[in-house]
N, C-alpha and C positions, 0 to 999 in steps of 0.2 A: 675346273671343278675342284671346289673345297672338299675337307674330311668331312663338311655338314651336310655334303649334297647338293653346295648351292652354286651356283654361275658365278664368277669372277671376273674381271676383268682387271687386266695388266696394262692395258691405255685410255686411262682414264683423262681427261681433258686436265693439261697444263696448261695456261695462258701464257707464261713465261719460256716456254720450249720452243726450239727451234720445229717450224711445222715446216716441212717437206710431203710435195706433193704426189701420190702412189700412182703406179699406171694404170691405162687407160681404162680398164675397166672399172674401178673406187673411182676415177676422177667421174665416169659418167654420170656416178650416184650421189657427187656433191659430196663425199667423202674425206678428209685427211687423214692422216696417220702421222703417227710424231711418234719416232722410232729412238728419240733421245733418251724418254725414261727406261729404256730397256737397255741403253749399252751404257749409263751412270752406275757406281757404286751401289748409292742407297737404294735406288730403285728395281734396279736387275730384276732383285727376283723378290717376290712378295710371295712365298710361301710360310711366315712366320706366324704364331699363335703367342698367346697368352703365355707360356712357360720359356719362349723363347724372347722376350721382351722384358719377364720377369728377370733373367737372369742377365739381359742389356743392361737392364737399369739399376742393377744390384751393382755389377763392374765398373759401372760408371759412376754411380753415385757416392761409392766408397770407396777413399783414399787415402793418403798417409795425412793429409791436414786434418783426417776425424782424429789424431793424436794429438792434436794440440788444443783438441777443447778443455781440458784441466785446466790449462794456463789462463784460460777465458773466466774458470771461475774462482780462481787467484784473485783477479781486479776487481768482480764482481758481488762473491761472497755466494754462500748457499742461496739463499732466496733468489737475490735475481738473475745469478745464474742458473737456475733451476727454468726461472720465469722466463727468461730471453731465448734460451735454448725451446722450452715447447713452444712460445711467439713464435719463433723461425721457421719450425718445424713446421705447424702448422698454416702460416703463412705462404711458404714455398709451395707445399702441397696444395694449398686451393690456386695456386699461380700453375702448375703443372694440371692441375684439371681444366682449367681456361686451356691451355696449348692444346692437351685431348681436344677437347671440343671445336674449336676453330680449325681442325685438320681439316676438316670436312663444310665448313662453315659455308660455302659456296657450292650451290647444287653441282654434279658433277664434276668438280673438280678437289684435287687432293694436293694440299699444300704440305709436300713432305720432308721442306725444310726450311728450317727458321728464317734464311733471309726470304724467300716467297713468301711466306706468314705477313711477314712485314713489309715488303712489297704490295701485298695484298691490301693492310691495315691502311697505309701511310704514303701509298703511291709507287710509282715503281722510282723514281729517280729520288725523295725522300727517304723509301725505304731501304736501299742501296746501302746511300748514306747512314743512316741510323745503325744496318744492321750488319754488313760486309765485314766490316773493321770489327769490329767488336765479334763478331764469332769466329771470324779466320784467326784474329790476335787469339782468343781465351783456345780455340782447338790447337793452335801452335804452342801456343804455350802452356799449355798444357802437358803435354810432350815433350817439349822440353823441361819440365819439370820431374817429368815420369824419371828421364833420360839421368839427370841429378839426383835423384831420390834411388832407381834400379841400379844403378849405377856405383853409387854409394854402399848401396847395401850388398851389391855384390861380393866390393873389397873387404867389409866384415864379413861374413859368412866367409869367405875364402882363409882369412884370418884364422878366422874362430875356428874353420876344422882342420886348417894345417899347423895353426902355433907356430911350432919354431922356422917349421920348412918355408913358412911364408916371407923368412927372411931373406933368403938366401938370394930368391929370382923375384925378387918381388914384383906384381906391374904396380904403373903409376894411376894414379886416379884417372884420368884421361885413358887409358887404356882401357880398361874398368866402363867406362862408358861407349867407348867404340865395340867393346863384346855386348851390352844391352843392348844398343840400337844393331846391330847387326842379327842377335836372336830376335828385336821387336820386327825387322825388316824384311827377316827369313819367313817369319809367320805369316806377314801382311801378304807375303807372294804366295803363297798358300790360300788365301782369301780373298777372293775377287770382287766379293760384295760384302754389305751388312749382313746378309742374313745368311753367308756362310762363316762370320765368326760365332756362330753360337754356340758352338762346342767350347771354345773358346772361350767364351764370357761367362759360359756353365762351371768351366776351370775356375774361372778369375773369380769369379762369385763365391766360390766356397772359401778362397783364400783369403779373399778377402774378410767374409764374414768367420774366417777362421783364427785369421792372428787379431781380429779386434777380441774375441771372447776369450781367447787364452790370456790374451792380457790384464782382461779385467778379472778372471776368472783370477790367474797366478796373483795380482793383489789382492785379491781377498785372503787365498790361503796363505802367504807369506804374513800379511798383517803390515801395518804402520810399517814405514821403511825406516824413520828415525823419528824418535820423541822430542825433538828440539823446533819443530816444526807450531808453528799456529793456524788458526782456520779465519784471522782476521784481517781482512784486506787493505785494510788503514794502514798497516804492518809493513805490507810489501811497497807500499810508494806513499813518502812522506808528505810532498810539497802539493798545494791544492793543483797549479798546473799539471803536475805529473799523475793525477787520480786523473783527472779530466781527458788528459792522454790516453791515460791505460782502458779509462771506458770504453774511447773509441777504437782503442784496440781490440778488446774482450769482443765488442758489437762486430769487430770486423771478423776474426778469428771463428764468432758462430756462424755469421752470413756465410762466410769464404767454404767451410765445412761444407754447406749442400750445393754439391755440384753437378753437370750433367742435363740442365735443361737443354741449351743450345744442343742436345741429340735428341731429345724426346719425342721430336718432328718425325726426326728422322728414323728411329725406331720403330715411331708408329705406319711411317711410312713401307717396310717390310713387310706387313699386313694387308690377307686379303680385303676385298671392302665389298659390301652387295648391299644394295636399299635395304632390304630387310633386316641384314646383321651388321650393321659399319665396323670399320676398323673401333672406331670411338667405345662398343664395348667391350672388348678383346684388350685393348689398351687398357681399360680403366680397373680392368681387374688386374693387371697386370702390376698397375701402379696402386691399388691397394696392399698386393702382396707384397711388394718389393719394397714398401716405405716403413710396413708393421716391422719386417724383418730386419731395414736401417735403422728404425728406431730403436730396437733392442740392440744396437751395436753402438748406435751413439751415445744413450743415455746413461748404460750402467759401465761405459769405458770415462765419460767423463767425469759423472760422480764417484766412482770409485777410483778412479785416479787420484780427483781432489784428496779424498779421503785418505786416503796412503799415500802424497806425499806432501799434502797442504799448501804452506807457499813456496815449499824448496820444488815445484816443477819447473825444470827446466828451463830457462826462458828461449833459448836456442834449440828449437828440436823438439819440445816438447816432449811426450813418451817415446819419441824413437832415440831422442837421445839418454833418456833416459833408461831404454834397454841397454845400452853398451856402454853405460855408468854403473848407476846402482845397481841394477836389474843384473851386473853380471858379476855378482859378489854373493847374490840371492837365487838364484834359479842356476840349473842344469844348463851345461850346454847342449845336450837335445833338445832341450824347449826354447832356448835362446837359437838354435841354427834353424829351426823347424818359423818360428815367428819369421827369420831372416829369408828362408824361403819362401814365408808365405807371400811375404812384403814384393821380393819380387818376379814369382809368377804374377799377382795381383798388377805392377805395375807397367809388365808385359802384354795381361789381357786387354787392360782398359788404355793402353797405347792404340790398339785397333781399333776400336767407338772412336777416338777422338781424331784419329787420323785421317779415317773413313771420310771426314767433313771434307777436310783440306782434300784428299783425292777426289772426292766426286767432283769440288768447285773447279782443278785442275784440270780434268777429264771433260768438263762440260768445255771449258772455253776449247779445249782441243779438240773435241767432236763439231762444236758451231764454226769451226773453221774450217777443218776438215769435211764436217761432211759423212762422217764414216765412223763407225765405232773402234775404240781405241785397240791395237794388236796387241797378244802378250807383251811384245816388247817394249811397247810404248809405256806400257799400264806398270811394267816392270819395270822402267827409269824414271816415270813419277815416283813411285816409292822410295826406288835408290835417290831421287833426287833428295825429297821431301827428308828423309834420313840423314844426310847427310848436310843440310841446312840445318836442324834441329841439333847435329852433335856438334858441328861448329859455333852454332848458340848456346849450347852447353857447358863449352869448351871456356868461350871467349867469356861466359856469362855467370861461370858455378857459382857465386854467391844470390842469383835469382831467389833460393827458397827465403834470406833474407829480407827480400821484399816484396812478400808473396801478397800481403795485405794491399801494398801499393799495385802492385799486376792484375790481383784480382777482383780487387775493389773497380777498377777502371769497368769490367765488364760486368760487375755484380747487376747492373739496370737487367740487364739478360732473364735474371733470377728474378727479380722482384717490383721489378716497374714497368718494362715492356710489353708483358703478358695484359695487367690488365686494362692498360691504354689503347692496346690492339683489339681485346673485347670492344672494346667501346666506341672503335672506331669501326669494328664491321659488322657489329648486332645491333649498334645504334640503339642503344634502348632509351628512352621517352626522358630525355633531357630535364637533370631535378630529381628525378626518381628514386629510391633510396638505391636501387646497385647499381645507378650511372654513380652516384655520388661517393659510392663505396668504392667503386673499380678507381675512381679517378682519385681519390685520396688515398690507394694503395700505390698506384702508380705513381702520385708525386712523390710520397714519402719513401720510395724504391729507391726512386732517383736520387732524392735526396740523404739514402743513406749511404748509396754509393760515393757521395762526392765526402761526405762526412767520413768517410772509411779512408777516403785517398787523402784528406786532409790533413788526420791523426794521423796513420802512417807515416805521411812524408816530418809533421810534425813530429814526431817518434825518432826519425832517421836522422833529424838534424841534430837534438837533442843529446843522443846515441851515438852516433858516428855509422860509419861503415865500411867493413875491410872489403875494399874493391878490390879483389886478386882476380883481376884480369887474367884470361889463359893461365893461371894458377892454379885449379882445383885440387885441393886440400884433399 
C-alpha cells in the first residue's frame, strides 16, 4: 500500500529473471514467483516518489564536466554556443521522456534498466550486444572519474586549509584517492539498495547545485578576471583544421555535460507502479523538476564563465582548474574550501547512482547461479571488489579526465541515439509517419555524433600529444 492508498505490487513480471518455481500450493494455481527483483539493488525496494528521484537525478546529472562548458564557447562563440547548448539540452530531455515512457511499454511488465529496455527493443542477444558494454563501461567509468576528480580535490582542499603543515607529511596523489574510494565504499555498505541512497543524493544535490552557483555567482561579483582577453573565436585557433577540430570538440564537451540516462531506468525503477497511477508520472514530474533546476546551473555557469574569462578559460580543467589559478588570487579561502567541499561530497554521492548499476549486474549473475539472495557479506566484497578495480584504474589511468571526450563520446549513443531507435522499435508507429521519421533521424544523428565526437577527440590527441603518466598521478 502507497501514501495514495493504492495496491502496489513488488513482483511485477520480468521476462528477463531468473523464474523459480513456489511450493505446492502457488504451483497448484499455475503461479510463479520471481524472487530475483527483490534481492537486486535497483529493485529491492520500490518505495520511492517524486522528490526522491528528483534528487537522483539532480546527483547524477550534475558533474565536474558542467565546468568545462566555457571552454565549449571559446570554439564556438556566443550565438552558437548559446544555440548548441539549448539544442542539447532540449534534445536529451525529449530522449529521457522516450526512457520514462517505455519503462512500462509492455503491459505488465517494468523494464527497470537500461540493458532490459534494449533487450526488449532489439532482441535479447542484439540487445546484450548493443547495450551491456556501453553502460557497464560509461557506470565504471564513470567512477572512476569520480575517483580522479574526489580525489584530486581532496589534495587541494587539504592544501588550502593546512598551507604550510601540508608540507611536512604530505600524502601522494594516489593516497588521496584510496581515502575517496574508501569514504565512496564505506557509504555504498551503508546502502543496500537505490532507494536507500536518497538521503544521500539529497546531500549530493545540494552540492552539487551549490558549488555551480557560487561559482557563477563569485564571477559576476569579482567582474572580468583580466582585460587582455577577447570574446572572438577565430582568436583562439588559427589554422582552418584546428577550428574544425575545436568544433568537434566544443559539440563534444556540450554532449559529454548531460549525463546520467543509463540510470533514469533505474531510478524510475525504485517507484511504486499501479494501472491507475504508473511509475511514468511520478517520474516525469520528477524530471521536469530536476532538469528546470540543471538548467539554471548549466546556463548561467557557462555564460558567465565565458564572460569573465573569454578565451583565457582554461583549456585543461576548465573552471576547476581555474578555481586553483585565478580564482585563488580573487576570492577568499572560505569560499574556495567550501566550493572544494562541495566538489567532493557531490563526487562522493553520485559515486552511489552510478555504482549501483555495476552491483546490481554483479549481484544478478551471482543470485542466477546461486539461487539465493546475496548475504551481507557477499554484497560487502562486490563493493570492496568493485572499489578496488576502479582505484587500480585510477591509479594506473590518472590522465583519463584528458580523454574524457574520447571515453565519453564512445557511450554518448546511450544519450542521444538509443532512446529513440528503441521507441521505434517497440511502439512501432505507422512506418513514414512524421515521429517514425523524427525518432529515426534523432537516432541516426545520435549515433552519428557520437562517432564525430570520438573522431575530433582522438584527432585533437594526435594533434596535441598526451602526457601518459601511467601509475604517475600528478
Amino acid at each position: 500500500m502507497n501514501d495514495d492508498g493504492a495496491i502496489t505490487s513488488k513482483h511485477m513480471q520480468d521476462e528477463y529473471n531468473l523464474q523459480l518455481e513456489v511450493s505446492d500450493s502457488k504451483e497448484d494455481r499455475n503461479e510463479t514467483y520471481q524472487p530475483q527483483e527483490d534481492w537486486l539493488p535497483i529493485t529491492q525496494s520500490r518505495r520511492g516518489n517524486s522528490w526522491t528521484a528528483t534528487f537522483h537525478l539532480l546527483s547524477s546529472g550534475i558533474g565536474i564536466q558542467t565546468l568545462s562548458l566555457p571552454l565549449a564557447f571559446v570554439y564556438l562563440g556566443w550565438f552558437w554556443g548559446i544555440m548548441c547548448l539549448i539544442g542539447a539540452f532540449v534534445w536529451q530531455l525529449y530522449t529521457i521522456g522516450l526512457l520514462v515512457s517505455l519503462h512500462e511499454s509492455v503491459p505488465g511488465t517494468r523494464l527497470s534498466r537500461y540493458l532490459q529496455l534494449s533487450m526488449a527493443a532489439f532482441g535479447v542477444k542484439l540487445g546484450k550486444v548493443l547495450a551491456i558494454f556501453p553502460v557497464m563501461y560509461l557506470s565504471g567509468g564513470t567512477c572512476v572519474m569520480f575517483i580522479i576528480t574526489g580525489g584530486g580535490t581532496m589534495k587541494q582542499f587539504y592544501q588550502l586549509l593546512c598551507g604550510d603543515c601540508s608540507s611536512k607529511h604530505p600524502l601522494t596523489t594516489t593516497e588521496w584517492f584510496l581515502v575517496f574510494v574508501c569514504v565512496a565504499i564505506l557509504v555504498s555498505l551503508f546502502c543496500p539498495n537505490l532507494h536507500s541512497v536518497s538521503l544521500v543524493s539529497f546531500l549530493g544535490a545540494i552540492m552539487a547545485v551549490g558549488y555551480c552557483t557560487i561559482l557563477w555567482v563569485v564571477f559576476v561579483a569579482k567582474g572580468k578576471v583580466d582585460d587582455g582577453f577577447v570574446y572572438d573565436q577565430s582568436e583562439a585557433v588559427t589554422t582552418e583544421s584546428g577550428r574544425v577540430r575545436s568544433i568537434f570538440n566544443a559539440l563534444g564537451i556540450i554532449a559529454v555535460a548531460f549525463r546520467g540516462h543509463n540510470v533514469v531506468l533505474e531510478i524510475q525503477g525504485t517507484m511504486p507502479s499501479t494501472p491507475n497511477r504508473t511509475s511514468s508520472k511520478f517520474m516525469l514530474k520528477a524530471v521536469v523538476a530536476s532538469y528546470l533546476i540543471i538548467a539554471m546551473c548549466f546556463f548561467p555557469l557557462a555564460i558567465v564563465g565565458y564572460w569573465a574569462f573569454g578565451n583565457k578559460v582554461p583549456a585543461n580543467g576548465g573552471m576547476l582548474s581555474a578555481i586553483s589559478t585565478t580564482l585563488n588570487y580573487h576570492t577568499s579561502k572560505s569560499v574556495l574550501g567550501l566550493i572544494y567541499m562541495q566538489i567532493i561530497i557531490s563526487c562522493v554521492t553520485a559515486f552511489q547512482i552510478y555504482s549501483m548499476v555495476v552491483y546490481d549486474n554483479l549481484e544478478r549473475a551471482y543470485t542466477t547461479k546461486a539461487r539465493h539472495e546475496c548475504s551481507k557479506f557477499i554484497r560487502a566484497g562486490i563493493r570492496i571488489f568493485f572499489g578496488g578495480l576502479t582505484f587500480f584504474i585510477s591509479v594506473a589511468f590518472p590522465f583519463l579526465p584528458s580523454l574524457a571526450l574520447i571515453t565519453g563520446g564512445i557511450s554518448l549513443h546511450l544519450t542521444f541515439g538509443y532512446p529513440s531507435l528503441m521507441w521505434i522499435a517497440i511502439k512501432r508507429p505507422p512506418m513514414k509517419s512524421l515521429r517514425w521519421w523524427f525518432n529515426l533521424t534523432l537516432g541516426c544523428l545520435g549515433t552519428a555524433l557520437s562517432v564525430l565526437i570520438v573522431v575530433g577527440a582522438i584527432w585533437n590527441l594526435v594533434c596535441r600529444g598526451l602526457d601518459a603518466n601511467f601509475f604517475h598521478p600528478h
